[in-house]
C-alpha positions, 0 to 999 in steps of 0.5 A, spaced: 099 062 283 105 057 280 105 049 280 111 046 285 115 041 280 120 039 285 121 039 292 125 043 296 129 039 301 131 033 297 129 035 289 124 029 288 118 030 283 114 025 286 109 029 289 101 028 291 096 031 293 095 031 301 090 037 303 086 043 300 081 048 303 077 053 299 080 059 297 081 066 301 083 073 299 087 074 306 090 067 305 097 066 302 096 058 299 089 054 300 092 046 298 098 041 299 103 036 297 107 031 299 113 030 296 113 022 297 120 022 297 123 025 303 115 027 306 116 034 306 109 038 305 109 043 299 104 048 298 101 046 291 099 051 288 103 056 291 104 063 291 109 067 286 114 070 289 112 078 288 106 076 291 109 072 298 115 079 298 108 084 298 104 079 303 110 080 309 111 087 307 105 090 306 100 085 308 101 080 314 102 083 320 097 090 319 092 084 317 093 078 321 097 081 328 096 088 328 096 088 336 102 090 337 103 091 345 098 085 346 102 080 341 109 082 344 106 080 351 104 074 350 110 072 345 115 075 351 111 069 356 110 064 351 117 064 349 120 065 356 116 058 358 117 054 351 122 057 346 128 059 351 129 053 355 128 049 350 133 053 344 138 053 351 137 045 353 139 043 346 146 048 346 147 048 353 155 046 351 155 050 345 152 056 349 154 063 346 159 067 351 156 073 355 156 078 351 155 074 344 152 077 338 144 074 336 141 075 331 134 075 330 131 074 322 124 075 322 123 078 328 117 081 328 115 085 334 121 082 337 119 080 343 125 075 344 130 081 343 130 082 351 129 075 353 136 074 350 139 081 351 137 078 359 142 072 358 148 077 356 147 078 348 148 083 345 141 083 341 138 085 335 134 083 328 130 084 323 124 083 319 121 085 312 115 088 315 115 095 316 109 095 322 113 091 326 119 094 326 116 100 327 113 097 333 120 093 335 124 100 335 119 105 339 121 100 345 128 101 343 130 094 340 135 094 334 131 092 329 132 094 321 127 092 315 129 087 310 130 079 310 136 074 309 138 076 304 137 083 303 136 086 311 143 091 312 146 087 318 153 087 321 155 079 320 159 076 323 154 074 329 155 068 335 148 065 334 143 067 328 136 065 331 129 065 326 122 062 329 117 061 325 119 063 319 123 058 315 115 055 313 114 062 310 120 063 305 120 060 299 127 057 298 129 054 305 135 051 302 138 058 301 134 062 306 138 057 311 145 057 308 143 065 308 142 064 316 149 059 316 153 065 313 151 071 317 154 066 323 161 066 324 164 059 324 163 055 330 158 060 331 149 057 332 144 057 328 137 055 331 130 054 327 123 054 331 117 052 326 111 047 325 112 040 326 108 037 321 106 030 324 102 032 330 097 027 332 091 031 332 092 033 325 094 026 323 087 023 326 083 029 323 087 028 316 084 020 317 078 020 319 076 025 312 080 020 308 075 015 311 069 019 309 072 020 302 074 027 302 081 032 301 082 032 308 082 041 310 090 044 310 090 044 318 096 049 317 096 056 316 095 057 309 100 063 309 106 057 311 109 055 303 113 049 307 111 043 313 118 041 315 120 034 319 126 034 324 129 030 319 129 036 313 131 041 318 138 036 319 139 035 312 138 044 310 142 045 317 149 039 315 149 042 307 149 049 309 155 047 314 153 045 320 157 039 324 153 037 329 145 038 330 140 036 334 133 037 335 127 036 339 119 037 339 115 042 344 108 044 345 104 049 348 100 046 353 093 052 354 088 053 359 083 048 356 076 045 359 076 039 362 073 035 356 077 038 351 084 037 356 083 030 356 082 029 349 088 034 347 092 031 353 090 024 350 093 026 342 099 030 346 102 023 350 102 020 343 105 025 340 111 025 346 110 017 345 112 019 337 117 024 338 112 029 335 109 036 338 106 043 335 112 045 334 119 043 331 125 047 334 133 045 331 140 048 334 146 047 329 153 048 330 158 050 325 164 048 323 170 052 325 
């Protein structure tokens, strides 16, 4: 494990103890910072890079999803109900022309390829695990192994697109000026990841304060970074992005009745703040 001295996204050091859980073998990171300056969430400590490179290879999928069919089904329904309405809402007059090259990075089991190759796009992706594109190829989808940078792609693509990922990495900065030179100019880059401020979590994170504890690290402990939509502007405009725009999103589940008015409850503040389970950003690049 490493200590963090810097944030990330905007260099302060003024970083505080947020949440911590115990320590787990399956389990990437257990405690975070926030970054007071630009109120990022930092895994602190943090996992050393070796570990993080094996971890995605070797580890994360065979450990945590190693039911491909299963995962790739329902990825495909939430993404066609969640994901792609709202990623074409926030391009609808930058939309890629039929036939436009997309790029997934960090594919998985690539469940999205399909949905995109329906729009028009001439589809395909990569991802450092092994498992899973072994999986994604057998359904006949073009995925190599390898992330950004490293994977043997073909740039320039139209639209370079990554779900749940960026909390992953370990420098988001270079990751997102890495998915930024893989799109031609004038070309689309997209982030899907966690919000960091749901509701939910801030009212669990208070009432443990109240009663004197560390609140729990909500999150999953293999994501190094919880991102603001602020931060993805800022990491999108300095890798060459003019014009940005975001939005926040949440799945909403089949849940008891109690737990909906609860969740319904948190969920409405969160429309009311502009937060939600997921954060999702489109940049445009200069041309």
């Amino acid at each position: 494990m490493m200590t963090v001295t810097a944030c990330a996204v905007c260099g302060g050091s003024d970083l505080v103890p947020f949440t911590e859980s115990e320590r787990s073998r399956d389990s990437l990171h257990h405690a975070q910072a926030l970054c007071r300056g630009c109120r990022l969430l930092i895994a602190q400590p943090r996992a050393s890079a070796e570990d993080m490179a094996h971890y995605y290879r070797e580890a994360y999928y065979r450990d945590h999803w190693p039911n491909a069919e299963e995962i790739f089904q329902e990825n495909t329904e939430s993404y066609r109900r969640y994901e792609l309405p709202h990623l074409r809402e926030l391009w609808r007059d930058w939309a890629p022309a039929a036939g436009a090259r997309a790029l997934e990075v960090g594919c998985g089991y690539a469940a999205m390829l399909p949905l995109l190759q329906q729009l028009g796009y001439q589809a395909s992706g990569c991802d450092p695990s092994a498992d899973a594109v072994r999986y994604a190829t057998s359904r006949g989808l073009q995925v190599v192994q390898g992330g950004v940078p490293g994977a043997p792609l073909s740039p320039p693509y139209d639209l370079t697109l990554c779900q749940h990922v960026i909390e992953h990495v370990e420098d988001p900065r270079g990751f997102v000026q890495g998915l930024a030179a893989l799109t031609r100019p004038g070309g689309l880059v997209a982030i899907v990841t966690e919000d960091a401020w749901t509701a939910q979590w801030a009212l669990e994170r208070t009432l443990s304060r109240l009663r004197g504890r560390t609140p729990l690290f909500h999150t999953s402990r293999d994501h190094t970074y919880v991102f603001s939509a602020s931060h993805l502007d800022r990491l999108l405009r300095e890798a060459g992005c003019e014009q940005v725009r975001t939005r926040t999103f949440s799945y909403v589940p089949h849940e008891s009745p109690h737990w909906k008015l609860y969740k319904g409850t948190l969920r409405t503040i969160d429309r009311l703040t502009g937060h939600g389970d997921f954060l999702m950003a489109v940049g445009r690049l200069r041309h």
